[in-house]
C-alpha positions in Angstrom: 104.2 123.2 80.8 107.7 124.2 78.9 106.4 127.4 78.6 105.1 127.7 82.5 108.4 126.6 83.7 110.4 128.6 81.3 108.6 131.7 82.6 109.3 131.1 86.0 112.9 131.2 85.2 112.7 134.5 84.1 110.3 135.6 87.1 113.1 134.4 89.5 115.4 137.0 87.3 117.3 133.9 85.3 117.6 134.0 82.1 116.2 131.0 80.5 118.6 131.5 77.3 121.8 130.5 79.4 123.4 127.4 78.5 122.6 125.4 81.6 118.9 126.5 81.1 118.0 126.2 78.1 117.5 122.6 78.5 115.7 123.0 81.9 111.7 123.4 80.8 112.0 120.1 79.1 114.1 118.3 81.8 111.8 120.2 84.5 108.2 118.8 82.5 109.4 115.2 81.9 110.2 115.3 85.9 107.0 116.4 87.1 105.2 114.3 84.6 107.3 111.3 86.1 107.0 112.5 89.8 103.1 112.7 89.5 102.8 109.7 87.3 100.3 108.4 90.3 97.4 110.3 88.8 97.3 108.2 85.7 97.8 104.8 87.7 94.7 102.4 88.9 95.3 100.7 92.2 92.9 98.0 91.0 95.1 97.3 87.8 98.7 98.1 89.7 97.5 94.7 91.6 96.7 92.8 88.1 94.6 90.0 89.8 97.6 89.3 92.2 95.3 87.9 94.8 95.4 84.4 95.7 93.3 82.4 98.1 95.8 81.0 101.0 94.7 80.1 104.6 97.9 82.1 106.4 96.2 84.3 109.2 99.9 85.2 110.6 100.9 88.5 109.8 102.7 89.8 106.6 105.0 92.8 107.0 107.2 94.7 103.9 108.9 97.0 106.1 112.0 99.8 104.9 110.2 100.4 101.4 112.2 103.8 100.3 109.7 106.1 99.3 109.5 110.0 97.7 107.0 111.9 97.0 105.9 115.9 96.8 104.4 117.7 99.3 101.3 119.3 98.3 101.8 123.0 99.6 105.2 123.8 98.4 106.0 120.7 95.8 109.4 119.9 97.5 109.9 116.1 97.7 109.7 114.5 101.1 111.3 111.0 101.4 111.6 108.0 103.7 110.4 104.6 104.9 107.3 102.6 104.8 106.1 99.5 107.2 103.4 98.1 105.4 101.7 94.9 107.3 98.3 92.8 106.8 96.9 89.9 108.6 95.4 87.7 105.1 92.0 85.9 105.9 91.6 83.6 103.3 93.1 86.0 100.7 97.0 87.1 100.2 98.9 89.7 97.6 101.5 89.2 95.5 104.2 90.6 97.7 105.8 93.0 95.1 102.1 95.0 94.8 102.6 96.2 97.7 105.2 99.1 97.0 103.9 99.3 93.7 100.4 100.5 95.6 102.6 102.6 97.7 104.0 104.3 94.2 100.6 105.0 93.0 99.7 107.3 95.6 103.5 108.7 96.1 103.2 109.8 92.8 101.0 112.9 93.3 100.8 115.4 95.1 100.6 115.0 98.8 100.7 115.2 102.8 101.9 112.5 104.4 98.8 111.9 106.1 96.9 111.5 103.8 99.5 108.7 101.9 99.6 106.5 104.7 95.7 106.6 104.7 95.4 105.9 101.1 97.2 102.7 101.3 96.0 101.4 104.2 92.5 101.9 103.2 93.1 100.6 99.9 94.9 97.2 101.0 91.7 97.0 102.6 89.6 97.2 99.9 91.3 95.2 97.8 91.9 92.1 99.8 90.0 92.5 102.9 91.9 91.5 105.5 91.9 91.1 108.9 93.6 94.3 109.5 96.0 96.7 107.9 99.1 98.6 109.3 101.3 101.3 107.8 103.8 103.8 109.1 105.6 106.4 107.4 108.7 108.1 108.4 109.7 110.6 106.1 112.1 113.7 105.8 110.3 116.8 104.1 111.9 119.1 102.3 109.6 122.1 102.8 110.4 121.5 106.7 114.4 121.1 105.9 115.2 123.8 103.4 113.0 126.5 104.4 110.8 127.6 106.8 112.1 126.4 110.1 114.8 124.7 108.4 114.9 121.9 111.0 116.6 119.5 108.8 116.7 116.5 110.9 113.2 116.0 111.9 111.4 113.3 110.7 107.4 113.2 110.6 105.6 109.8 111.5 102.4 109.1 110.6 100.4 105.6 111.3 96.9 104.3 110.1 96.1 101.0 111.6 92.6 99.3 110.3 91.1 96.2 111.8 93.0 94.1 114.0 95.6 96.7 114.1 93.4 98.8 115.5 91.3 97.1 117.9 93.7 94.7 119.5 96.4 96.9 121.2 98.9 93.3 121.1 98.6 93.2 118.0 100.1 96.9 117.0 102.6 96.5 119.4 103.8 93.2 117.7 103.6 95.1 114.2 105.8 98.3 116.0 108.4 95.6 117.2 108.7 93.9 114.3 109.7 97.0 112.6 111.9 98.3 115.2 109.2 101.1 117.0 
């Protein structure tokens, strides 16, 4: 990778032998290897039998969980919020998992749309609940320093499972609770 990176300093017309870059292809690898750690991760072992058995049906919401990850198509960051909220039946998480699960996806490459899918769907999976919710609100990059360079615009994306889904008082209790 330190020899990828070092050649695209030269292809931009750097030179890659100048003091404050000569450092820069082994900063640059040990930040994309950190920044894409995801890949390597296990949802199933990021929860570490963190499940316990608990009769709570009311809903359970970690909301303003900071989150950064790379967009897929131009691998500039894109950062923000997450609302993540389940409805337990007969099964709870440990509370911290939760933005840990949100880490193993935010970790790799990405579209938003596709994150908010992958955590929903894997909460699902993992605990079955009665439903799911998650919201992203997120600032790209790609969007704010190129392109249209509109660098106020935020992009929300939503995947509701379950209750969420099917019972429209429900949602709307989740979007209040976190201030939507």
């Amino acid at each position: 990778m330190k020899g990828a990176i070092r050649h695209l300093i030269e292809t931009i017309g750097e030179n890659p032998d100048r003091e404050g870059l000569i450092k820069t292809p082994e900063r640059m690898e040990r930040s994309l290897t950190f920044l894409t750690s995801g890949y390597h991760m296990d949802p199933k072992k990021i929860i570490n039998g963190a499940v316990y058995t608990e009769e709570s049906s009311d809903m359970v919401i970690i909301r303003d969980i900071d989150l950064f990850s790379l967009c897929e198509h131009h691998m500039l960051p894109f950062y923000g919020k997450a609302h993540i909220a389940y409805i337990p039946d007969g099964k709870v998480i440990g509370l911290s998992k939760i933005p840990r699960l949100l880490e193993v996806f935010a970790r790799r490459l990405q579209v938003q749309e596709r994150l908010t899918n992958q955590i929903a769907n894997t909460i699902q999976e993992l605990i079955q609940p009665k439903g799911v919710a998650v919201v992203i609100e997120a600032l790209h990059l790609c969007m704010a320093m190129r392109g249209v360079e509109k660098q106020n615009a935020t992009t929300i994306t939503s995947a509701m499972v379950g209750g969420f889904k099917l019972d429209p008082r429900t949602r709307q209790e989740f979007l209040s609770l976190i201030g939507k």
